[in-house]
N, C-alpha and C positions, 0 to 999 in steps of 0.2 A: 941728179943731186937734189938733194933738202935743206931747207934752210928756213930756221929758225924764226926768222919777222926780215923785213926789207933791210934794215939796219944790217941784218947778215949776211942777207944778199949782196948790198952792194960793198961790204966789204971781202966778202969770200969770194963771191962770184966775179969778178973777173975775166975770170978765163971762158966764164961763157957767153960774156959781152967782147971777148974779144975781134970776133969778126961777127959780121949782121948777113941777112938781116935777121933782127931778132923780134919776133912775136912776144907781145907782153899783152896779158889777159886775164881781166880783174874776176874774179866768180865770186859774181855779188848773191847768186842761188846755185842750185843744184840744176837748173832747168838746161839741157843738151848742154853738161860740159864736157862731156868725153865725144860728142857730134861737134862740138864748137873746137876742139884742141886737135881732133884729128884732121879737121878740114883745113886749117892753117898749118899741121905738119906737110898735108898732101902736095900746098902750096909751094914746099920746099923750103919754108924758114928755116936758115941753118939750127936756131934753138927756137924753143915756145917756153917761154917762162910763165907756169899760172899763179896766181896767188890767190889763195882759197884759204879757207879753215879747216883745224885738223880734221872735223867733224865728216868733211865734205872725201867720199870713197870713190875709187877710179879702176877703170877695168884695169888688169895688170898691164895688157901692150901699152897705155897710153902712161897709167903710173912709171914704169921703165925708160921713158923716151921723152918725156917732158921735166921739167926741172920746178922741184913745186917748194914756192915759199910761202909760208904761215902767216895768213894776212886775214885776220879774222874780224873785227869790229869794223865799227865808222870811225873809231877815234884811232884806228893806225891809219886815219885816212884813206884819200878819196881818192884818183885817178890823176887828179892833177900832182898829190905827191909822190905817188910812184913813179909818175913818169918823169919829175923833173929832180928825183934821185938818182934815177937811175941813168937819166941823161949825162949829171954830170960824175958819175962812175963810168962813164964807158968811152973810150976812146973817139976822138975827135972824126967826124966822117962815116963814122957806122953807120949803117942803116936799122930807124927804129921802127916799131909800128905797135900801135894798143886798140885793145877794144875789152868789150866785155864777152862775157857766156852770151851764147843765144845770138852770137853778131859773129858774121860770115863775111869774108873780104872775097870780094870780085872786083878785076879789072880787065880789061883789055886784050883776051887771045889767052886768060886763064887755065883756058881747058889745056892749054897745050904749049905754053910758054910758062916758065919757071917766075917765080916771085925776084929772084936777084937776076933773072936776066931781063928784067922790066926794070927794073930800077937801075942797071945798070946804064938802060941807055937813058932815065931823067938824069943821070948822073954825065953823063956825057954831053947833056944842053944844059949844061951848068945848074942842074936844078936842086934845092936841096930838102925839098920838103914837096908833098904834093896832097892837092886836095884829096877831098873825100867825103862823098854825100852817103849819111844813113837816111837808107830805105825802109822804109817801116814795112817789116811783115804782121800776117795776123790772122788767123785760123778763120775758114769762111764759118763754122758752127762754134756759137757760143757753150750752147749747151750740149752739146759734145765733147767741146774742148773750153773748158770754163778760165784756166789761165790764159786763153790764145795762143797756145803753141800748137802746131801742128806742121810738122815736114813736110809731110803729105797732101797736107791740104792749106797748103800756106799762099796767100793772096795778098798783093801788093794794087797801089793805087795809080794807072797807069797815066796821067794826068793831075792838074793842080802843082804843080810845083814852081816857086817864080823866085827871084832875086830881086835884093834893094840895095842903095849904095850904100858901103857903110859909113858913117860921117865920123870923122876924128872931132876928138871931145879938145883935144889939144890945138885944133888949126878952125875956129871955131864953125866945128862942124861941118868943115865940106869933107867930101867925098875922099876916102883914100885909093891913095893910088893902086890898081888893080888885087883890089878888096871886094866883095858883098858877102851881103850875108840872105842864103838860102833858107827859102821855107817849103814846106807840102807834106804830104804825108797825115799819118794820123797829128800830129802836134798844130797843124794847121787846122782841118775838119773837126775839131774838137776843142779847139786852142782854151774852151773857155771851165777848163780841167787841168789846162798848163800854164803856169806860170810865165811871165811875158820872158824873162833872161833864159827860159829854158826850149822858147819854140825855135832857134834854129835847129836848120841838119847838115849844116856845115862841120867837117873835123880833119883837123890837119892831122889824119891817122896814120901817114909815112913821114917821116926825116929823119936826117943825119943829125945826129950828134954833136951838140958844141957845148963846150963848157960854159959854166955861169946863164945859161938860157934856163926861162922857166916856161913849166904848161901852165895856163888862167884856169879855172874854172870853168867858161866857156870855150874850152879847147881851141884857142890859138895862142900862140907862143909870146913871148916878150921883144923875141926878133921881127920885128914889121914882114922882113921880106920873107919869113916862113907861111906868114899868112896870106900869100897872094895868089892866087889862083894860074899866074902864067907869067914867064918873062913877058918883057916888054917887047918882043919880035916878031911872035905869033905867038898859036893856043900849045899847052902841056897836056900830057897825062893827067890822067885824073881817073879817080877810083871811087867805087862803091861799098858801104858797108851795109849787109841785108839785115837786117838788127828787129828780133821781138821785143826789144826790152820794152821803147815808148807801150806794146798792147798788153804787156805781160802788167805793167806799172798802172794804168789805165782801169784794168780789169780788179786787181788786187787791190786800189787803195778806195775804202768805203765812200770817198765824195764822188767818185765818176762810177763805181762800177752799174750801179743801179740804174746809171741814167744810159747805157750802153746796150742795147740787146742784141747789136752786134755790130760790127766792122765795115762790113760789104754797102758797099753803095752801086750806083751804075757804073762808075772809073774803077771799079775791082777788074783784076785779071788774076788767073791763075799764077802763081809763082813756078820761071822753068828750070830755077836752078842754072841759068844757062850765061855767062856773059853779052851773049847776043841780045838778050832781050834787054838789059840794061842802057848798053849802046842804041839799040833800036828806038827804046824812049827817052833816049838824050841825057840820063843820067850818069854817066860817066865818058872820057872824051879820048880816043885814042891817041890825039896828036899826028906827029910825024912818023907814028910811031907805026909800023904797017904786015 
């Protein structure tokens, strides 16, 4: 289906937020969005909703099978409106999840276990939201690949990544309860290109649906307990997002790009496309889950 601006969406659409889970997927460029929409159908999200600009052309198999709504500017808003529109359109308990183009969800036995029958069992240890660390990818050849995209030759940083507590502004300042906030990747190795509210790689990229909850800006929710990384009993799932955006952004905006000749350090490794390796370096956590 099509639809017009979000406003259309979330009044038309419905029926296609009626059961989850549902991929929502901002296309902020053109850069692998028919690679980014097909990897999350393969997932087995019951819908992938994109929102893109008319401008923006899609092979036919994915045109047919995805539900694309007209979301063209910065002033129809940013990620945190979409999503906390569309949260409170959709039925209580859904299962939601967003990213952008270019940003690839892996979790836990992906290769071979379905998207809702993973969530089915966070859903089973009461859980209603789960973490999720963006991994920064980023082409080992600049001058090859001058955006930093590259499938093929896409390289991650296998180390540097650490957590800090996050201090409530409202209890002054101590630690909340099973909160931090995650750094590494490129936003870390470069931080001084990024802006200080923009170097986490924390994002609460899966939960259920509750009315009257909103997304921040800094992707966590208005519900505390959305933001927490684990019941209080033992450790959850948790998930990974592979995301060019940080080197595609890095590369394109005239104050960093010149000072970059490229990405690769000694902590590079090849990217294996593979959830094992995420798990392997600690980036995402299987849980109970087996």
């Amino acid at each position: 289906m099509q639809f017009s601006s979000l406003k259309d969406f979330v009044t038309r659409g419905r029926d296609v937020l009626a059961k989850g889970p549902v991929a929502l997927i901002l296309c902020e460029d053109d850069t692998e969005l028919a690679t980014t929409l097909r990897h999350h159908q393969h997932l087995a999200f019951r819908q992938v909703v994109a929102f893109l600009p008319d401008a923006f052309k899609l092979p036919r198999d994915v045109e047919d099978t995805v539900h694309r709504v007209t979301h063209g500017s910065p002033r129809d808003g940013g990620m945190d409106v979409i999503v906390t529109a569309v949260n409170n359109a959709t039925p209580e308990g859904v299962w939601l999840y967003y990213c952008y183009n270019a940003e690839f969800l892996f979790y836990p036995f992906c290769e071979t276990r379905t998207v809702g029958e993973m969530l089915t069992f966070h859903t089973e240890e009461r859980r209603d939201a789960m973490l999720t660390f963006v991994v920064d990818l980023y082409a080992d050849d600049l001058d090859r690949f001058p955006d930093a995209v590259s499938l093929e030759r896409a390289y991650i940083d296998r180390t540097g990544y650490y957590a800090l507590a996050r201090p409530d502004p409202d209890n002054h300042n101590y630690p909340k309860e099973r909160q931090l906030d995650f750094f590494g990747g490129l936003r870390w190795r470069f931080e001084e290109h990024v802006p200080q509210h923009r170097r986490k790689i924390d994002r609460v990229g899966l939960f259920r649906a509750k009315q009257g909850m909103e997304l921040r800006e800094d992707h966590t929710f208005t519900d505390e307990e959305y933001n927490t990384y684990s019941c209080p009993w033992h450790n959850n799932l948790s998930a990974s997002v592979a995301s060019f955006r940080t080197a595609k952004a890095l590369k394109r905006n005239p104050g960093s790009t010149f000072d970059i000749p490229t990405f690769r350090w000694h902590n590079s490794v090849p990217f294996e496309w593979h959830s094992r390796q995420l798990l392997d370096l600690g980036l995402m956590e299987p849980g109970q889950w087996f």
